[in-house]
N, C-alpha and C positions, 0 to 999 in steps of 0.2 A: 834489225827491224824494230827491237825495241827499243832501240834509243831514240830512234828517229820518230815512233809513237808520241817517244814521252818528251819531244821536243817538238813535236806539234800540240800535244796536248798542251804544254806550257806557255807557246806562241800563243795559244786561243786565250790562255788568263792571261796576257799579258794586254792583248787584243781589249780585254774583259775591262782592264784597271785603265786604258787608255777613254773606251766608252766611258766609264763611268762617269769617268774628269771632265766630260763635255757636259754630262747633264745639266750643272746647275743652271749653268749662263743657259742651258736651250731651254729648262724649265721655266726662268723667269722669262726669256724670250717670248716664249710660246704667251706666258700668264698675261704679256703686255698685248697681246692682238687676239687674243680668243677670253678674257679675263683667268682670274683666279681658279676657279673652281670650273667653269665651263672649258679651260686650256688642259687643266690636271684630268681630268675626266676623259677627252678625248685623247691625250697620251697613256694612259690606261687602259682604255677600251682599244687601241690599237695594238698597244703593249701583249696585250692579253692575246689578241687575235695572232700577232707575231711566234708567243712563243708557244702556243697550241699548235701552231704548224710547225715549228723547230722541234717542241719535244714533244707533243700528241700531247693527246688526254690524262691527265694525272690518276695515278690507281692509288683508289682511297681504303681496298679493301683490307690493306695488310697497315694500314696506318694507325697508329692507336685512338682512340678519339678524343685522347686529354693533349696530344700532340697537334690533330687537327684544329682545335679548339684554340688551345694556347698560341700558336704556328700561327694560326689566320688572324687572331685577335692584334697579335705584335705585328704581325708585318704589313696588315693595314692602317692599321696608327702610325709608324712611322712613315709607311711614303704616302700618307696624308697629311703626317706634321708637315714632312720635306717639301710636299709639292705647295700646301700652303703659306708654309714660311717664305718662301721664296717668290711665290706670288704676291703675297700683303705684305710685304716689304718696299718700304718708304720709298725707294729709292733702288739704282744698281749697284752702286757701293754698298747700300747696306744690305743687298740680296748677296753680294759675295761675301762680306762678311759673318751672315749667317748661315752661309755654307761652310765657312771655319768653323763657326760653333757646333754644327752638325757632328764635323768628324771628329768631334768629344766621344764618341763610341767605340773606336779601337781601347783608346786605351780605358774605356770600362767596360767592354766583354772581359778583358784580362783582369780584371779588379772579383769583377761578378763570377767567372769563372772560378776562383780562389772561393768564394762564399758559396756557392750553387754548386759546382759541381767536382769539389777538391783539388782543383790546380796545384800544384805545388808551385812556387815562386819564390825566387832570391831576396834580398830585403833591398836589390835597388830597384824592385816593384816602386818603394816609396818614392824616392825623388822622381822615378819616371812619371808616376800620377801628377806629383809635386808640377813639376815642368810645365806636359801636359795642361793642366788647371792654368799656369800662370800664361801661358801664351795663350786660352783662350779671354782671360782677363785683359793681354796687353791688346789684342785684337779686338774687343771691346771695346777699350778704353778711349779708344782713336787716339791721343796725343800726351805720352805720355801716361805714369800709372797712378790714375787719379779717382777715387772711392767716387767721388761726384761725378765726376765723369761718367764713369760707368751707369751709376743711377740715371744720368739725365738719357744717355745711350738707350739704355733699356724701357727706360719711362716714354721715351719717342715712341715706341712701338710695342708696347709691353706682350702684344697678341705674337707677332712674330717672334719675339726674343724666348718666349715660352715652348713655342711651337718647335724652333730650331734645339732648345735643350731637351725636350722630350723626345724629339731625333738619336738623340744622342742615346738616352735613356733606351727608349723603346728597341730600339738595334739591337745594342747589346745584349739587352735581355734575350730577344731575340733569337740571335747566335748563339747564346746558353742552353735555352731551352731545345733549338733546332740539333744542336751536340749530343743531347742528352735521351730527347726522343725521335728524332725524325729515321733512325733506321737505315738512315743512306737514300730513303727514301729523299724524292725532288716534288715540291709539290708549290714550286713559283708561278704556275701557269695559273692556277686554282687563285693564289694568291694575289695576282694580278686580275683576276676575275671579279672578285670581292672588292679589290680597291676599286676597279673603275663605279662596279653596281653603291658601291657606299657617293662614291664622289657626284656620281650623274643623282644620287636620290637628295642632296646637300643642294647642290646646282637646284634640282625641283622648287626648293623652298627659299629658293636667296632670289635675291632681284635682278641676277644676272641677265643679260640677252648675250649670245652667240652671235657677233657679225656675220657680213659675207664673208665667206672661205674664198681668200684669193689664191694665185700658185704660191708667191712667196711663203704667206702664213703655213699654205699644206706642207711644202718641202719642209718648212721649220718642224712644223707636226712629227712628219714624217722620220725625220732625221732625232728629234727627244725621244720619239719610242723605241728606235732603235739603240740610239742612246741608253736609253733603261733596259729593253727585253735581251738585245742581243748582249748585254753585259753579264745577264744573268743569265743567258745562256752559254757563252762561252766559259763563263767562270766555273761552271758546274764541270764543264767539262775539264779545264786545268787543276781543279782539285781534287777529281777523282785519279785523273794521269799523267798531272804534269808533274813539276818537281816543286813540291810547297813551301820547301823551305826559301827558294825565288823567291816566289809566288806572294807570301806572307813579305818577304822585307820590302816586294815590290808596292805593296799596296799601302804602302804607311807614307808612300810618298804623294797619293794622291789629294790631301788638303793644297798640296802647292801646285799641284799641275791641273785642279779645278779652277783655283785661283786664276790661276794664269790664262787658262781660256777662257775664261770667263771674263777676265780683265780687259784679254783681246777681243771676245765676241759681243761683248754690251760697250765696249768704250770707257769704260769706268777708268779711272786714274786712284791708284793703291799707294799709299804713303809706308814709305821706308818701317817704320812701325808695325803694319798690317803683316807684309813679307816676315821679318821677322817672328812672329806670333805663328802665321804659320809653318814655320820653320821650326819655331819648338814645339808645337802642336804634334808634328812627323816627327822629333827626335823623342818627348815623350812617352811617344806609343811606341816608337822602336823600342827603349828603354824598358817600357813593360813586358813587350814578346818576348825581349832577350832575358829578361829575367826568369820568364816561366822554360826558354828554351835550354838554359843554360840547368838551371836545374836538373831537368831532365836527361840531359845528355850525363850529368853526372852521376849517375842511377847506374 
């Protein structure tokens, strides 16, 4: 009985890392027929409403309040860099491509982790970082590894290229401090509360208008907040009962299998180069787990 527990719990994070891969392309979907901030907002505010009904009301009493604080402050910065970046993004190539630069985050929870909260780690931490950093340079670069390149890259959209590396930052952080005090405690519903009320008060003061909601736009709607809430809900549930150590190699694949849907659900055309990039992007961050896991196992 328990194995068949912990192999449904594991299906749900696997279920988890498959959502997650859809977001970007439905993010910027969403961003192109409802805008920017008026698209992110209403994937938030359903978000929210989704996993209040999945996991109820979050209980704040046993939570610390430098955990509530620090917990809410990170994880609404990052999925307002993400939902922005991917909306003010030039173009769909460069929305998928700032979704590579996003999942610069795996492999610096594991950096951060070592600094914040005493990870122990092997020393091919380094070239994993190393890797890591260089595929998201080659995926930048677009053609080749070219210093100017990258600047003119980045100089096209300097608001999203910011937005998508504070992603990365903000996350990780994140994940450290969630490690360190969240308790076991699950407080994504709250979190998804805060994001929508910050997003719709942003929306207030920008020049946006909200079209008519047709069926296609709502299905899309419909299907990116699922996309988000049911991710983070099933994921909750694979890492309390499934088998983590899947679970963690599984998820280091998902820059290439967002890529991928995303490449297939915006139409976008990905050069030989980008693939790549994202492929050492996934080998990096493996690189870093396996450094903190190997260590450990040798304890």
């Amino acid at each position: 009985m328990r194995i068949k527990s912990e192999l449904a719990a594991t299906t749900c994070g696997l279920v988890a890392i498959i959502l997650w891969s859809t977001a970007a392309g439905l993010i910027r979907s969403v961003s192109e027929i409802f805008g920017p901030l008026g698209g992110a907002a209403m994937i938030y505010t359903l978000g929210a409403i989704l996993l209040v009904c999945l996991l109820g009301k979050p209980r704040l009493r046993s939570i610390s309040k430098l955990y509530l604080f620090l917990g809410s402050a990170l994880f609404v910065a990052y999925e307002v860099c993400l939902s922005l970046a991917l909306g003010f993004a030039s173009n769909r190539t460069q929305a998928i491509e700032l979704g590579v630069v996003n999942y610069l985050w795996p492999c610096l929870t594991v950096v951060l982790a070592i600094i914040m909260n005493g990870q122990k780690a092997r020393w091919i931490i380094i070239p994993g970082t190393a890797i890591a950093l260089f595929g998201i340079l080659w995926v930048v670069s677009g053609d080749g590894l070219s210093l100017l390149g990258i600047i003119a890259n980045v100089q096209s959209n300097p608001l999203s290229y910011s937005l998508a590396l504070g992603c990365g930052i903000t996350f990780a952080l994140y994940c450290n401090v969630t490690r360190r005090y969240a308790n076991g405690q699950n407080l994504v519903g709250l979190f998804f509360v805060l994001t929508a009320i910050v997003l719709w008060l942003k929306y207030l003061f920008s020049s946006e208008m909200i079209p008519a909601i047709s069926l296609g736009g709502s299905l899309e709607l419909v299907a990116a907040a699922v996309a988000m809430a049911g991710g983070y809900a099933l994921w909750n549930i694979g890492i309390l009962r499934g088998n983590m150590t899947l679970l963690a190699t599984a998820s280091y694949l998902a820059p290439v299998l967002a890529s991928a849907f995303a490449a297939v659900w915006l139409g976008a055309v990905l050069n030989m180069q980008f693939w790549q990039g994202a492929v050492l992007v996934t080998a990096g961050s493996l690189i870093c787990w396996q450094a903190t896991r190997q260590r450990d196992d040798s304890v």
